[in-house]
C-alpha positions in Angstrom: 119.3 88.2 120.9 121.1 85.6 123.3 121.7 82.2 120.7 119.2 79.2 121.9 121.0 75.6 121.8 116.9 74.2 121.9 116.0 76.6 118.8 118.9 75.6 116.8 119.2 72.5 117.3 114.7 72.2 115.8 116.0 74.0 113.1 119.0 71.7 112.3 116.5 69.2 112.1 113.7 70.9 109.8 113.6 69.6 106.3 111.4 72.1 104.9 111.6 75.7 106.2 110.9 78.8 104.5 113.0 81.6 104.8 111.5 85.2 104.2 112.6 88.5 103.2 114.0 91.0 106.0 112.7 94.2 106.1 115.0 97.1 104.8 119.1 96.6 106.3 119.2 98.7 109.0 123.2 99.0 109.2 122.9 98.9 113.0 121.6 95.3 112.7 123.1 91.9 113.1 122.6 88.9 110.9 119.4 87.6 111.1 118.6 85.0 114.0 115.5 85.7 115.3 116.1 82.3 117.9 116.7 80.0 115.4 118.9 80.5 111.9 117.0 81.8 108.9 116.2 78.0 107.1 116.9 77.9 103.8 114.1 78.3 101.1 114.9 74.9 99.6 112.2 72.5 100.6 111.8 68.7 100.4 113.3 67.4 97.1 115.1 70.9 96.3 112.2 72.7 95.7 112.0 76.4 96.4 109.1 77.9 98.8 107.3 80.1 97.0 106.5 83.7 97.7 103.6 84.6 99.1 101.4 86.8 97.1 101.2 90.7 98.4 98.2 91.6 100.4 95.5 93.4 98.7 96.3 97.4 98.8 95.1 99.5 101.8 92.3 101.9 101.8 89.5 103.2 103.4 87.2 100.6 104.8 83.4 102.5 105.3 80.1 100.4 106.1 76.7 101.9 105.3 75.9 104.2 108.5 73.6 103.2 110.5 71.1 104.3 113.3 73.2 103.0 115.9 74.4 105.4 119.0 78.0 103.8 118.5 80.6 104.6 116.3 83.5 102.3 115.6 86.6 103.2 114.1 89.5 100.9 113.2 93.0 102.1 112.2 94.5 99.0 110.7 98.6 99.4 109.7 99.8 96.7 107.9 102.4 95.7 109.9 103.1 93.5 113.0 105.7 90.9 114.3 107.2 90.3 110.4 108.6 93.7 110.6 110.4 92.9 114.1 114.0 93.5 112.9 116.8 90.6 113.8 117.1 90.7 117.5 114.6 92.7 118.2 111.7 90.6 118.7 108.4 92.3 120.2 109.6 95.7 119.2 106.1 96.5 116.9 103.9 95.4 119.4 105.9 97.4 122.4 105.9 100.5 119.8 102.2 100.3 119.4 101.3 99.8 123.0 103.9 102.8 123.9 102.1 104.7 120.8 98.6 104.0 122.4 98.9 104.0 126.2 101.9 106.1 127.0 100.3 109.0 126.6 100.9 112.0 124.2 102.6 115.3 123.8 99.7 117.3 125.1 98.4 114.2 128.0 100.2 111.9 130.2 98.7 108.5 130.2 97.4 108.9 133.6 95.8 112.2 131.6 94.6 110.2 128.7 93.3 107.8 130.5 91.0 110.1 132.5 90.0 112.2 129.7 88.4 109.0 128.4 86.6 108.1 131.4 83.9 109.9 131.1 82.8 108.7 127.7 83.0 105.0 128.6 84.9 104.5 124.8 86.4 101.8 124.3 90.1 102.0 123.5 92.6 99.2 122.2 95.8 98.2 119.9 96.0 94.6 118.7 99.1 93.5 117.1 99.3 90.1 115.5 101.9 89.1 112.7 100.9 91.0 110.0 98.5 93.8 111.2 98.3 96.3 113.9 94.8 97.6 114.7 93.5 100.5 116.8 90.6 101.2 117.4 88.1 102.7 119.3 84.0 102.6 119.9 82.4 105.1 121.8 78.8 107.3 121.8 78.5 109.5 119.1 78.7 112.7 121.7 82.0 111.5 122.6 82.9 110.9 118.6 84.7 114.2 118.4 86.7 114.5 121.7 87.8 110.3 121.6 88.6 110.4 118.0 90.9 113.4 117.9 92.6 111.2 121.3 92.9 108.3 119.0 94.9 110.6 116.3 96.8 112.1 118.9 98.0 109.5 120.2 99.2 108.0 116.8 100.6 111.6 115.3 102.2 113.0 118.6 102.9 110.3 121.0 104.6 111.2 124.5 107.4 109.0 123.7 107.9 109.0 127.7 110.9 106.8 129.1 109.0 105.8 132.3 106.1 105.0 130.4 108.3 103.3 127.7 110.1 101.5 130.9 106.6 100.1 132.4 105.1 98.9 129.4 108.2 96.9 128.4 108.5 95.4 131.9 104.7 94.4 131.7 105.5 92.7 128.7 108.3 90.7 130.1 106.1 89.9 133.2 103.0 88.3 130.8 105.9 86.2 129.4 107.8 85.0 132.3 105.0 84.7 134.8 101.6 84.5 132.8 102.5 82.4 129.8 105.8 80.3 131.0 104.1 79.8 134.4 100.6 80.1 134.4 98.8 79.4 131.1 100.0 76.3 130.0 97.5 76.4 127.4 98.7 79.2 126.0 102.4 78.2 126.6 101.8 75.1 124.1 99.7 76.8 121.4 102.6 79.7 121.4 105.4 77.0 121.3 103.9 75.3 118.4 103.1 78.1 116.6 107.0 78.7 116.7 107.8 75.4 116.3 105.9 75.5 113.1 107.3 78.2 111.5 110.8 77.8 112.4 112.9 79.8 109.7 109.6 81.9 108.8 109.2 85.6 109.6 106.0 84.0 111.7 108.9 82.0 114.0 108.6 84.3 117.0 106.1 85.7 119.6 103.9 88.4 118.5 104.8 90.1 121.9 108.0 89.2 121.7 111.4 87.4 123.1 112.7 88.6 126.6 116.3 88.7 125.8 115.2 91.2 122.8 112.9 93.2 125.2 115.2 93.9 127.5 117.6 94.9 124.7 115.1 97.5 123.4 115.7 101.6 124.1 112.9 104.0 123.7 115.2 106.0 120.5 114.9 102.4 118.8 111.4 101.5 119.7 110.5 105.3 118.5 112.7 105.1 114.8 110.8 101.9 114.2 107.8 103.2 114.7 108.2 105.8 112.5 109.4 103.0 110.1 106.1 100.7 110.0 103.0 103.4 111.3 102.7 105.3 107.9 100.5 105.8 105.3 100.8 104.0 103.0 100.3 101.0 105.1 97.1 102.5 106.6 93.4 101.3 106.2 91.3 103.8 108.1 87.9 101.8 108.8 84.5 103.0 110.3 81.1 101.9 111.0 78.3 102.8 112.8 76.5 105.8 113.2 78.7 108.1 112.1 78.7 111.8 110.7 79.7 112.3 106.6 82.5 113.9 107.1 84.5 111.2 109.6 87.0 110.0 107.5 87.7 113.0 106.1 88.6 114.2 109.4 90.2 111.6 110.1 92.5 111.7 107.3 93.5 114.8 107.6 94.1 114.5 111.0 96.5 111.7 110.4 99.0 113.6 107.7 101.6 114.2 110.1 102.3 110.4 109.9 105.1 109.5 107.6 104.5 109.0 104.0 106.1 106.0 103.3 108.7 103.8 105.6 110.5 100.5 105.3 109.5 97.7 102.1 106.8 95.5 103.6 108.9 91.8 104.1 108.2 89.6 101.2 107.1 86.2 103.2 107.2 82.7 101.5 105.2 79.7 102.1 106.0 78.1 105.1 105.5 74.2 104.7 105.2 70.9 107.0 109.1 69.9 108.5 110.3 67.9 111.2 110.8 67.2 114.2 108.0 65.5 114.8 107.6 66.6 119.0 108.8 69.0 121.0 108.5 68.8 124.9 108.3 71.6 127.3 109.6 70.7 130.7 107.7 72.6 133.7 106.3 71.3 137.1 102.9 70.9 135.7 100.1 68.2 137.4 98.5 67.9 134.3 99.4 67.5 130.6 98.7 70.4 127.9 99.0 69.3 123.8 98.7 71.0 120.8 98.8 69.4 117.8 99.8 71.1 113.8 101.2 71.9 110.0 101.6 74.8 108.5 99.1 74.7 104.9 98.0 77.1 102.2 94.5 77.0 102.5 93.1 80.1 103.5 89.5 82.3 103.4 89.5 82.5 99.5 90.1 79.0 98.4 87.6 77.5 97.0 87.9 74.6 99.7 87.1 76.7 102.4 83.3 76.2 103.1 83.7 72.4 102.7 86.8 72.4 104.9 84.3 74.7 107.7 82.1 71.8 107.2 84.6 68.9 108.0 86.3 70.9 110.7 83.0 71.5 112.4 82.3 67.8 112.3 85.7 66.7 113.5 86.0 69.3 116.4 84.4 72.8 117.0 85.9 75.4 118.9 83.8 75.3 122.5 81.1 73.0 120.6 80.1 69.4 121.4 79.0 68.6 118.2 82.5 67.3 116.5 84.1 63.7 116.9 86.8 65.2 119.2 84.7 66.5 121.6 82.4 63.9 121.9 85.1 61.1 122.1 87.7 62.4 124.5 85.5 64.4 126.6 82.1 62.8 126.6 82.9 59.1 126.0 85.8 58.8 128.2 86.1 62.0 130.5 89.6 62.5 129.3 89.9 66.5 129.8 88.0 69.5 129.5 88.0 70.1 125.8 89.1 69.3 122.1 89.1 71.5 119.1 90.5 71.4 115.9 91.3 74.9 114.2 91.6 75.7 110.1 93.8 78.7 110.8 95.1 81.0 114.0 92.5 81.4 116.4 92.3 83.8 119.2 88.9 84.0 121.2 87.1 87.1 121.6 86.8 87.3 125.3 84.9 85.7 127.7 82.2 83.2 126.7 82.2 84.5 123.1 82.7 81.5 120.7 84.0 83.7 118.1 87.6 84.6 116.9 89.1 87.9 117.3 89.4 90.0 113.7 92.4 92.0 113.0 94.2 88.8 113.2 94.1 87.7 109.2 97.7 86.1 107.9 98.1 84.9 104.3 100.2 81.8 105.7 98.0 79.8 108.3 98.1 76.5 109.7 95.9 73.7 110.7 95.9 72.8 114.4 94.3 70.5 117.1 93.9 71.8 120.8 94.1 68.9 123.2 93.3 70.9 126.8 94.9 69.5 129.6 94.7 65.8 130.5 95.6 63.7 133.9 99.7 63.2 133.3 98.6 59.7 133.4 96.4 60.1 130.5 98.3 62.5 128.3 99.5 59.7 126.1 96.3 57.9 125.0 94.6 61.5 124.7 97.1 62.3 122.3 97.0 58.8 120.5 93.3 59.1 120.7 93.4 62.3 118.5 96.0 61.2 116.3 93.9 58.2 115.9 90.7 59.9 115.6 92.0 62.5 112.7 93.7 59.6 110.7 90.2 57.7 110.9 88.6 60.8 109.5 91.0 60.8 106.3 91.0 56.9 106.0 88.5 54.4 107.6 85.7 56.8 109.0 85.2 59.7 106.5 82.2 62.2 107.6 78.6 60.1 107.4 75.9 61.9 105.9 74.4 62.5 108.9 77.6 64.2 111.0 77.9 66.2 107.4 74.0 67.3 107.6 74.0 68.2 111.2 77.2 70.0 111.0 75.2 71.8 107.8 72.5 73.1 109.8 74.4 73.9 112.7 76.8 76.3 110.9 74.5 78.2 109.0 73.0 79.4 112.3 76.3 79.5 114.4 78.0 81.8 111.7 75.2 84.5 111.8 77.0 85.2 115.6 80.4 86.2 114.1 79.2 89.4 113.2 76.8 90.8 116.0 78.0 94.2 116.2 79.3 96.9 113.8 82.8 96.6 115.3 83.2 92.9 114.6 81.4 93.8 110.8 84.0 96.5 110.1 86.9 93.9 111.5 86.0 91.2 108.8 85.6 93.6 106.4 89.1 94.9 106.8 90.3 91.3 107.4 88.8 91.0 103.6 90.5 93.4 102.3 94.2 92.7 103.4 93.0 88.9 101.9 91.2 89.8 99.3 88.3 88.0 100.0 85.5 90.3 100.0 81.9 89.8 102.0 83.5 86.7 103.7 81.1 85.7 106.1 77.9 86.3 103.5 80.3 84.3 101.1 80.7 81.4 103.6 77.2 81.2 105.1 75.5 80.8 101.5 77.9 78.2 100.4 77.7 76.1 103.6 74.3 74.2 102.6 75.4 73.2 99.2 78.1 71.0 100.5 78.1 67.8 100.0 79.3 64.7 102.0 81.6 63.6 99.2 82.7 67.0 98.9 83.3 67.4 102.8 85.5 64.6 102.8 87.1 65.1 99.7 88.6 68.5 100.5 89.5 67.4 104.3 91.4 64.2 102.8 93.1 67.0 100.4 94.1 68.6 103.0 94.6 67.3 106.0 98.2 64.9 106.3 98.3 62.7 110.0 102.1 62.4 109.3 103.0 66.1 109.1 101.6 67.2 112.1 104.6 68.9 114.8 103.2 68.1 118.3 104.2 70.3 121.7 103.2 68.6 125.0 104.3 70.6 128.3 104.9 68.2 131.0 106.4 67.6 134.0 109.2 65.1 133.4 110.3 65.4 129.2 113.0 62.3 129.5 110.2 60.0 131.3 108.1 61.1 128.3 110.4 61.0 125.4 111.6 57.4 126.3 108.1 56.4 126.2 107.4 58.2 122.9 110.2 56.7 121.5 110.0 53.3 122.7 105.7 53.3 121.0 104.7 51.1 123.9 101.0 50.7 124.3 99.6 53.5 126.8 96.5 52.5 128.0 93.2 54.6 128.9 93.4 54.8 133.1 89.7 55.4 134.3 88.4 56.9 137.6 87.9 54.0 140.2 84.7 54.2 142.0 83.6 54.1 145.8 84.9 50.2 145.9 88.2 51.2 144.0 86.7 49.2 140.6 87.7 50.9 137.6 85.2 52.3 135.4 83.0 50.0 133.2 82.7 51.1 129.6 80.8 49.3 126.9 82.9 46.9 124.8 83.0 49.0 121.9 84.9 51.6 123.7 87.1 49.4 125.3 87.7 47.8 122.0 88.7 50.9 120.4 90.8 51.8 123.4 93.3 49.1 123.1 93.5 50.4 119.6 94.0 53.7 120.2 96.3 52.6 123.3 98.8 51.2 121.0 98.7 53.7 117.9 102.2 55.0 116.1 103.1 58.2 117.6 105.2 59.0 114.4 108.6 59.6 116.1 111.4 58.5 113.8 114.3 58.7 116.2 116.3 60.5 119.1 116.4 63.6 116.9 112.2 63.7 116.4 111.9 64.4 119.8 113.3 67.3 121.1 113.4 68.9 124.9 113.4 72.6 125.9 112.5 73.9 129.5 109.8 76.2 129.7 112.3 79.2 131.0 114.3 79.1 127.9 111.2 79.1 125.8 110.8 83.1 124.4 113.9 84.3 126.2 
C-alpha cells in the first residue's frame, strides 16, 4: 500500500487510538500500515485500550421449521476486513466474492449462474468487518440442487484468473466512480467510519483500498482464503421449511474446508480522538456531513433499550418522529433528511427501514447523518445538529411526552425487523457472535418499561458533544476550513419567494436560529481541521 500524507498526518494528530492485534506474520508481509500507522494502545492520560472480549463460539444456528415454501440458509465465517493483512486491504471481501461468483470446478459463472435461474434462489456474500455471510433462499424443490451450488462453490471454487480479474476491477470501479464520485452520502459515512477508527483494525474499507486492489494476485487472494473460510470459524444457520436432515448435509458437505487457519485478530477498544473535522474536497453543489465517536455500548448492555428510546426521540432512521428530523427538515427545509445512529447501519434495500444483519461488530460507534444541504447552508445545518444534540444532554432533555410517543412507536416499529425467516435467522446469528440471545424479543419487552429519567439518563451517559469527529465533503475545503476556524456566525439563508422576500418564520425559530447561527464548532486549531481530496480518499 502506496503511504497517504492525509492519513498520516490524522493519525499524528489522534490522542487516543487503539491499536489491534495482526493476524498470524505472514513472512511475505510488510509492517503494518494499513493507510495510516498502527496508533499506539496508550490512550488519553497513559491508559491502555483494552481488549475486546472474544465473540461467542460458532455453531449451528437452527430455528424451529416451519410451514413456509422457503428455505434459508446462512453460512456465516467469522471473518471479514480485520483479517485484511498489511497492504492488502479488500482482500476478504474480493476472496469471498471470487469464492461465490466466479464460478467452480465443475461450472463457470456464466454456468452457475444459469443453473440457478430456473429456481429464482436467491444468492449472496456479505462481508463486513468481522463476518462474512452466504447465503441463499430458494423453494424447497430447488433445496437440493441450490444448496449443493452453495457448497460447491465454497469447497471447490474455480479460482479463474479472468473471473478473479473482473471482479477485482468491479471493485475498483464502485470505489473510484460510485463512492468517490457519485454517492457522496456514502463517501462521508465511509470517510468517517475511517476517520474514527484510525489505528484500529476497523480503519479501512470493508471493500477495500485501490492501491491494495490492484496489488492483489489470484495465488494471494486464493492462500488467504484458505486462511479465514474454515471451520472452525463457521456457523452454519437455517430456517424455514426445511427437511431434518439439512444441516447434516450440509456439514458434511462442507468437510473439505480447512480445519483450522490463521488466530482470529485480537481487536481493542477503539475510543473518541482528535481531529475534530476532516474535509473532503470534490466538485459537489451541495454539502454532505456525517457526524461521530467510537463508544462501547452495544446490543447487551443494559443501556441499550433506554438508549433505542432516546435515539428514537432525537432522530430515527427514515422517521419524522425525532427532534432532528423535525427541526432541520420540517421547520426550516434545510435538506432531505437527519438521523442519528447507535451503531453501523446499512439499510436493507429499497424502502425497507430496517438494517441489514450479518453486520454485528463488538466495537460500534455512535453517529449522526446530516444528508445533503444547499453549500450555503451546510454550516448552520451542521451547527444546528451540534446544537440540537448538546440541548438533548443539557438544557432540553427528552419530555415525557417525546419519551411516551417514542415508547409506543417502537414497540410497533420493531415487530418489522424480523418479517421473514431470513432476517429471523440473521439476528439470531448476529446474537450469537454477540452473545446476546433473542435480541429483538429482548428489546421489544423492555422498551415500555423505560422511563423518562431513565431515557435521559443513559443518553447523557453516553452521548459526549465534544468528542464527536465530523467529515463534510465539499466543494472548496480552504473556503470552509477558514470559516470553521475563524467560528463566525453562519446564518440560516431561506428560499425567497415570488417578490424575492425571504421566508418569514415565527420568532421562536428565528430566535433559535441566531443561536444556532453562532454555536462553537469545536475546532481547536489549524491541526483540528484537516483536508484530503476525494481521489486520495481509499487509494
Amino acid at each position: 500500500m502506496r503511504p497517504r500524507a492525509w492519513a498520516a498526518a490524522l493519525l499524528a494528530l489522534t490522542v487516543t487510538a487503539c491499536a489491534s492485534s495482526k493476524p498470524a506474520p505472514n513472512p511475505t508481509e510488510a509492517p503494518e500500515k494499513h493507510g495510516a500507522p498502527a496508533a499506539s494502545s496508550a490512550g488519553a492520560g497513559g491508559k491502555i485500550a483494552p481488549a475486546l472480549p472474544p465473540p461467542g463460539p460458532p455453531g449451528p444456528v437452527l430455528l424451529p421449521p416451519s410451514t413456509q415454501p422457503l428455505v434459508s440458509i446462512q453460512l456465516r465465517f467469522r471473518t471479514g476486513s480485520v483479517d485484511d493483512p498489511d497492504g492488502q486491504a479488500g482482500i476478504t471481501a474480493l476472496a469471498a466474492e471470487v469464492m461465490f461468483e466466479g464460478g467452480t470446478e465443475k461450472l463457470t459463472s456464466q454456468q452457475l449462474r444459469e443453473a440457478l435461474f430456473p429456481y429464482a434462489a436467491d444468492w449472496s456474500v456479505r462481508v463486513d468487518k468481522e463476518q462474512t455471510t452466504f447465503a441463499i433462499r430458494v423453494h424447497r424443490d430447488g433445496l437440493e440442487k441450490v444448496s449443493g451450488l452453495l457448497t460447491d462453490a465454497l469447497t471447490h471454487p474455480r479460482w479463474d484468473p479472468a473471473e478473479f480479474a473482473r471482479l477485482r476491477d468491479a471493485v475498483i470501479n464502485d470505489i473510484e466512480k460510485r463512492l468517490r464520485q457519485g454517492d457522496d452520502e456514502n463517501l462521508g459515512k465511509e470517510a468517517l467510519s475511517e476517520l474514527m477508527f484510525a489505528g484500529h483494525r476497523y480503519g479501512w474499507l470493508t471493500s477495500g483500498h485501490v492501491g491494495d486492489l490492484r496489488n492483489l494476485t489470484l495465488q494471494g487472494v486464493r492462500a488467504h482464503a484458505a486462511r479465514v473460510f474454515t471451520l472452525d470459524r463457521l456457523s452454519i444457520g437455517i430456517a424455514g421449511g426445511y427437511p431434518p436432515d439439512l444441516q447434516a448435509r450440509l456439514t458434511a458437505a462442507l468437510q473439505t474446508l480447512p480445519a483450522t487457519g490463521a488466530p482470529a485478530p485480537v481487536l481493542t477498544r477503539a475510543v473518541p480522538h482528535r481531529p475534530r473535522f476532516l474535509l473532503v474536497e470534490k466538485q459537489t453543489d451541495s454539502m454532505a456531513i456525517s457526524i461521530g465517536s467510537p463508544w462501547a455500548l452495544g446490543r447487551g448492555d443494559p443501556d441499550w433499550a433506554a438508549m433505542t428510546v432516546a435515539r428514537s426521540a432525537f432522530g430515527e432512521h427514515r422517521q419524522f418522529n425525532g427532534r432532528l428530523m423535525q427541526r432541520l427538515r420540517e421547520v426550516r427545509g434545510l435538506n432531505y433528511g437527519d438521523y442519528a445512529y447507535l451503531e453501523s447501519f446499512v439499510q436493507e434495500g429499497g424502502q425497507a427501514p430496517t438494517a441489514q444483519t450479518g453486520r454485528a461488530r463488538r466495537q460500534q460507534a455512535f453517529s449522526i447523518w446530516i444528508r445533503p444541504v444547499q453549500n450555503e447552508n451546510a454550516l448552520f445545518a451542521l451547527r444546528a445538529a451540534l446544537y440540537e444534540l448538546q440541548r438533548s444532554v443539557g438544557d432540553e432533555p427528552f419530555t415525557d411526552s417525546e419519551v411516551s410517543r417514542t415508547r409506543s412507536f417502537l414497540d410497533g416499529y420493531l415487530l418489522l425487523f424480523a418479517q421473514t425467516d431470513a432476517r429471523k435467522l440473521g439476528y439470531a446469528l448476529d446474537g450469537q457472535f454477540l452473545e446476546v440471545n433473542d435480541f429483538l424479543a429482548r428489546w421489544r419487552a423492555s422498551v415500555p418499561a423505560i422511563t423518562t429519567a431513565r431515557a435521559n439518563e443513559a443518553w447523557r451517559r453516553w452521548v459526549h458533544p465534544e468528542e464527536v469527529q465530523i467529515v463534510i465533503v465539499t466543494p472548496d475545503a480552504a473556503a470552509l476550513k477558514k470559516a470553521i476556524l475563524a467560528n463566525a456566525p453562519s446564518p440560516i439563508h431561506y428560499p425567497k419567494d415570488a417578490e424575492g422576500k425571504p421566508r418569514e418564520v415565527p420568532k421562536a425559530v428565528s430566535d433559535a436560529d441566531a443561536i444556532i447561527a453562532a454555536f462553537p464548532l469545536g475546532a481547536q486549531g489549524d491541526a483540528d481541521v484537516r483536508i484530503v481530496k476525494v481521489n486520495a480518499l481509499f487509494e
